[in-house]
N, C-alpha and C positions, 0 to 999 in steps of 0.2 A: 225445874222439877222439884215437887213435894208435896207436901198436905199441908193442912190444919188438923193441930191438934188440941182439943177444948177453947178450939176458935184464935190461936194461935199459929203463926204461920212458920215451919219450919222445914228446910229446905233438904232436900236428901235424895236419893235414887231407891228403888223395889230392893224391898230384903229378899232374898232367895229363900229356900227352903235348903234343909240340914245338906240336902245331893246338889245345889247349886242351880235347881229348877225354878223358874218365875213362877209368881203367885202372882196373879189378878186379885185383888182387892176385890170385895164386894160390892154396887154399888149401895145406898143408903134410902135416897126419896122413892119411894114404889107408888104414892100415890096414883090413882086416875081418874081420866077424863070419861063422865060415862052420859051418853044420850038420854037413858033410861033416868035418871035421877036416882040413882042409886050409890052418887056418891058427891058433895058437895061442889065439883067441880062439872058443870055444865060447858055443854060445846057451843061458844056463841062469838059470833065476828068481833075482832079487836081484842079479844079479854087476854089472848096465850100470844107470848113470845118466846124463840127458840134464840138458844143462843149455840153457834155453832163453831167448829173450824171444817175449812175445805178440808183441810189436811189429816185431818182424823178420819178413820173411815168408819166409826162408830157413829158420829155427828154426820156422816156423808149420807147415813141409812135414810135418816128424817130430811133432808135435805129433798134427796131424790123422791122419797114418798109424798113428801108437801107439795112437788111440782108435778106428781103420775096423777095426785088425786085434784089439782085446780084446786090448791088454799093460798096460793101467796096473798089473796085480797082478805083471808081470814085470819091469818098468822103469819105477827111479822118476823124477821131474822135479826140476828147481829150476826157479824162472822170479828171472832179474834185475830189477832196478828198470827202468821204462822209461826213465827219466832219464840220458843219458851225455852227463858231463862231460868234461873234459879228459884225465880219468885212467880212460876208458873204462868199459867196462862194470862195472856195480858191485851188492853186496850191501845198501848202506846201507839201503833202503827196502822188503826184498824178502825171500823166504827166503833161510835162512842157509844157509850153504855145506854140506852131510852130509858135506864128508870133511874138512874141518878151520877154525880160525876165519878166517875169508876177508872183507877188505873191497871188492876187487876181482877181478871174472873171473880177470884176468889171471894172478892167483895160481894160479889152477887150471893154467895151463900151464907156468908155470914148474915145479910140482910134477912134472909129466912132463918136461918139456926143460927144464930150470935156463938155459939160453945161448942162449933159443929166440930166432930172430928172425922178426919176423913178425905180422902184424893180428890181434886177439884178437877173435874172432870165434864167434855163435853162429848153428848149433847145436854141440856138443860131445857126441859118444857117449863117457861117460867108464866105465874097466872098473876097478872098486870092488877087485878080486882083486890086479890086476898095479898099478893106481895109474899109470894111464897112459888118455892120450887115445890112442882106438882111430878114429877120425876124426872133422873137422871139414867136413868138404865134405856136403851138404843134401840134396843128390842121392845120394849114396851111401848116407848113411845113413836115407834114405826106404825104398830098397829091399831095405836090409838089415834095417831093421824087418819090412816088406811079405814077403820071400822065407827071410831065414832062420832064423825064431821060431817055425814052425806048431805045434811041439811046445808051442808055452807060452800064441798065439792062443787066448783065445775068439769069434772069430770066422773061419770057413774060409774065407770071402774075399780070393781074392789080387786087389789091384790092379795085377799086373804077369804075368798069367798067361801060361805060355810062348809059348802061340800065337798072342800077341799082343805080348810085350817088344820084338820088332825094330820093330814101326808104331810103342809107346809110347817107345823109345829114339827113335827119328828126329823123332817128334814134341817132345821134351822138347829137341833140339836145334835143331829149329826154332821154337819161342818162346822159347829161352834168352835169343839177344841184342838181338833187336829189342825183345821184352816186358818180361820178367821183367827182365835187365838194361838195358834202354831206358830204361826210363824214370829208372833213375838215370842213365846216360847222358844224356837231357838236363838231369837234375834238376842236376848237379853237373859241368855244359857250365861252360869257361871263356871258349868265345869263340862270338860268335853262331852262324858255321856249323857249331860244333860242335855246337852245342842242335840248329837248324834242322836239320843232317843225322838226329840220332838222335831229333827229334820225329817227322819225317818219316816214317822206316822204320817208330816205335810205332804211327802210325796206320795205315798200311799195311797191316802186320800184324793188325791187331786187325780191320780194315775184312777181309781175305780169314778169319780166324775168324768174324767174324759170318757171314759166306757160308755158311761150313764149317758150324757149328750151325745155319743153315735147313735144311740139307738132311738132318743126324743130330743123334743128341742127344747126344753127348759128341764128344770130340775126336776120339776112335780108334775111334768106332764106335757100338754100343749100348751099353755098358758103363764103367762109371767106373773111371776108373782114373789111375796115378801123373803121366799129364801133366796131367788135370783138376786134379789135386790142386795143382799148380805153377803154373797158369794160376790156380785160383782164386786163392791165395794175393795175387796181384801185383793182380788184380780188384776186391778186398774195399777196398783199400788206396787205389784210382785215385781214385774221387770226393771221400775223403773228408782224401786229401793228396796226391797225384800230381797234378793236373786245377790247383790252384793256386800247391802249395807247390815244386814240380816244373816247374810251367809247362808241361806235359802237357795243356794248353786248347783243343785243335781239336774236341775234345769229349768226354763223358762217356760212362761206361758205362752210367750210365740213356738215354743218347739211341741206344744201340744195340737193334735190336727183340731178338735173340736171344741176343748176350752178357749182355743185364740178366738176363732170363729163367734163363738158364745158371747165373750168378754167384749170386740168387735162391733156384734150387733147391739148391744143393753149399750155400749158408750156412743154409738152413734143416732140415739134414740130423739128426736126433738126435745123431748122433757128433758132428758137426762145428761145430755151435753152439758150444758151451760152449767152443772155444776159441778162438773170438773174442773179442778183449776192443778194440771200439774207443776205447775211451778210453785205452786204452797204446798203440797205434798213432799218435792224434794228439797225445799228449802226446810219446812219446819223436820222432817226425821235428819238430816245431816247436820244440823246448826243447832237442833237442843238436844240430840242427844249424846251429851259429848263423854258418858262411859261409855258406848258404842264407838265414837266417831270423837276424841279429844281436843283436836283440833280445826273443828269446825270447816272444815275442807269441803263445798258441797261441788258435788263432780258436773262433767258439762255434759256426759251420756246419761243415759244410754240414746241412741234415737229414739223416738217414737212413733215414728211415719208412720210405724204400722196397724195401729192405731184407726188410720182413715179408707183402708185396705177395704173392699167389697167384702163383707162377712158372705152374702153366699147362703146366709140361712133363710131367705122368703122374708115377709116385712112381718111385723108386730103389728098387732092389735090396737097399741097402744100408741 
């Protein structure tokens, strides 16, 4: 774990804020991929590479979006080792880098910004042509996948279709912080009321979505789409290291009636399967994150049988 700092690599864990609350860092590349030509970056087969880990569920967003919409023939992947060390994300164990010999992520950014300063972070839309990160923020490039590739999709499915982006925007900002970011929020709390305030607001939250899902069956409606996609991701993740390694313990997502259900059907989706990998998800949180976890002890629970359980909610669409 660390950053570069003016393209220098230094190694360190998140500073807290003055009350011991985790700060998410910004990310940096906002660049985009736009169809219209309205921005130098054109959607055209071969040109983007993602560099990913299973184990992140920021990187898991695009993942799952690149195989809802039929791009793996138009964008290709890497996946990192799940293992980060001190000297962060890394190639040692994992594919090799496609655009040059690379023993750490990190390398890939400096190739774009030489002086970058900044958390070296996946996902990564990297553009093969110009040799530069075109962004690094999860959410963006979910929907850049999703909206501006139709030409290259084999599949016409949009998960962000018009008539529906402004409910899927509002909703993506309403499980941002309490969920999907909560729960590192308490995971990587420095002082009690830090943990307790942002345990608090994760259960909360997850208690008024379970609500939400009795009454419909997706977040935004009848239809799956990019906030599902960002809820699962954080969901898949809860039992099986959030609920312990997190301290995330007022309860589980199997003890929810309709979030397991939810979580259930989106993981047993033909697309969506294949890029779960739980075994890189609880290897990389117990084994790099050793101010959480020092001893690198990765546990041999929780089961997960439940996982393959008849969800019970009708089939998808998708």
């Amino acid at each position: 774990m660390g950053q570069l700092i003016d393209g220098a690599w230094k190694a360190g864990w998140y500073d807290p804020d003055a009350k011991g609350a985790f700060r998410r860092p910004a990310t940096k590349f906002r660049a985009k991929v736009s169809s219209d030509g309205s921005t130098p970056f054109a959607p055209e087969a071969g040109r983007y590479h993602l560099y990913v880990s299973y184990a992140c569920p920021w990187a898991h967003r695009t993942l799952i979006m690149r195989a809802l919409r039929g791009l793996e023939g138009a964008i290709s992947v890497t996946v990192v080792d799940p293992k980060m060390s001190d000297e962060g994300w890394s190639f040692e164990a994992s594919d090799p880098d496609p655009e040059a010999p690379s023993t750490y992520l990190r390398e890939v950014y400096l190739r774009a910004a030489p002086r970058y300063t900044g958390r070296v972070t996946v996902p990564i839309l990297w553009d093969t042509s110009e040799k530069t990160i075109v962004n690094n923020e999860s959410r963006e490039v979910m929907r850049m996948l999703d909206t501006q590739f139709d030409a290259l999709a084999t599949n016409e499915t949009s998960y962000a279709p018009p008539e529906l982006r402004a409910r899927i925007d509002e909703t993506l900002d309403a499980i941002y912080e309490p969920i999907n970011n909560g729960v590192y929020r308490a995971g990587f709390a420095t002082s009690q009321a830090a943990y307790e305030t942002a345990c608090r607001e994760l259960f909360t939250a997850l208690d008024h979505w379970d609500g939400v899902l009795g009454r419909q069956r997706y977040l935004c409606g009848d239809a799956l789409t990019e906030a599902d996609v960002a809820m699962f991701t954080t969901l898949l993740r809860f039992d099986v290291v959030y609920h312990a390694h997190f301290k995330c313990n007022l309860r589980r997502i199997q003890d929810y009636p309709n979030l397991s259900g939810y979580l259930r059907e989106i993981y047993q989706l033909p697309l969506v399967r294949p890029t779960c990998r739980l075994d890189h998800i609880k290897v990389h949180y117990y084994w790099s994150q050793t101010t959480v976890n020092p001893h690198r002890v990765v546990p041999l629970g929780p089961p997960l049988d439940y996982l393959e359980v008849p969800h019970e909610r009708g089939r998808s669409s998708s």
